[in-house]
Steps between C-alpha positions, in 0.01 A plus 500: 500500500786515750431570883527921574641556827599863639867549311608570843430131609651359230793414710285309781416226266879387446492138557091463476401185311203594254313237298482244388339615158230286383536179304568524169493227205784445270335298194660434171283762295659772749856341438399480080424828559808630621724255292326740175535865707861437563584267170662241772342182311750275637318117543513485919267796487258379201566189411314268712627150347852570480479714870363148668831310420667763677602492869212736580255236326272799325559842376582774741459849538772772355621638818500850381103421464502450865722778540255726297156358701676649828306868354224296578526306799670752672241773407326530819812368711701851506516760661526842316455882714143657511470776250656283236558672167627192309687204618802358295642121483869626572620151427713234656784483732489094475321207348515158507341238337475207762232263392353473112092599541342129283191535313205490697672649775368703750725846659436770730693780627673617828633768608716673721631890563841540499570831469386891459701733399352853531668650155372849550290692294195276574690217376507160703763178383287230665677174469303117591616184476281283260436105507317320253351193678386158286202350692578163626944563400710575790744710275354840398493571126689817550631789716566824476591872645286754329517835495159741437577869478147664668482887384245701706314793357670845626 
């Protein structure tokens, strides 16, 4: 569950640093998983055998299944207003890919505020900046700007 904060100190936690999310395991049954949600069967995601002759010496992780895990990692990294009626992924100004996540990987989240935008109507644009860190890799997996939409109840 994201962090509540009074919607009218949403704007005092511009440039706050929240995390980092817990650890989280990136196995091959969660990529085999994936591969058969989102029909992507190509062999550096599920093909062990052929993946180790590749540069990355193993299978990796689809990097929209990182994308996707940030619901989770970031869950109790954001900030939303108290009184929240519903909170809504808004989507993405940017995202880059930097670093493939390798089998057996571990990843956490961090995350930054950006931006509120008080849209009116008990409406608030809130927008964070997103890394995906690989334990022991220098290079982050990804980053991102994402935008929540936090609607309060009237």
């Amino acid at each position: 569950m994201a962090k509540l904060v009074p919607a009218d100190e949403l704007a005092t936690y511009i440039g706050a640093k929240l995390g980092p999310s817990e650890w989280l395991h990136i196995d091959q049954d969660r990529i085999d998983a994936f591969a058969d949600v989102t029909l992507d069967h190509q062999f550096i995601h599920i093909d062990p055998e052929a993946a180790a002759k590749t540069e990355f010496g193993s299978t990796i992780a689809h990097g929209f299944l990182t994308l996707s895990l940030l619901s989770y990692l970031c869950s109790e990294l954001t900030l939303m207003p108290e009184h929240l009626a519903i909170g809504i992924n808004y989507g993405f100004d940017s995202v880059r890919f930097v670093q493939p996540v390798v089998v057996d990987s571990w990843i956490r989240a961090h995350v930054s505020v950006l931006d509120v935008n008080n849209k009116g109507q008990g409406r608030y644009l809130i927008k964070n900046s997103v890394t995906v860190e690989i334990k022991g890799q220098e290079k982050p997996a990804l980053v991102a700007e994402w935008l929540g939409m936090g609607i309060v109840n009237p």
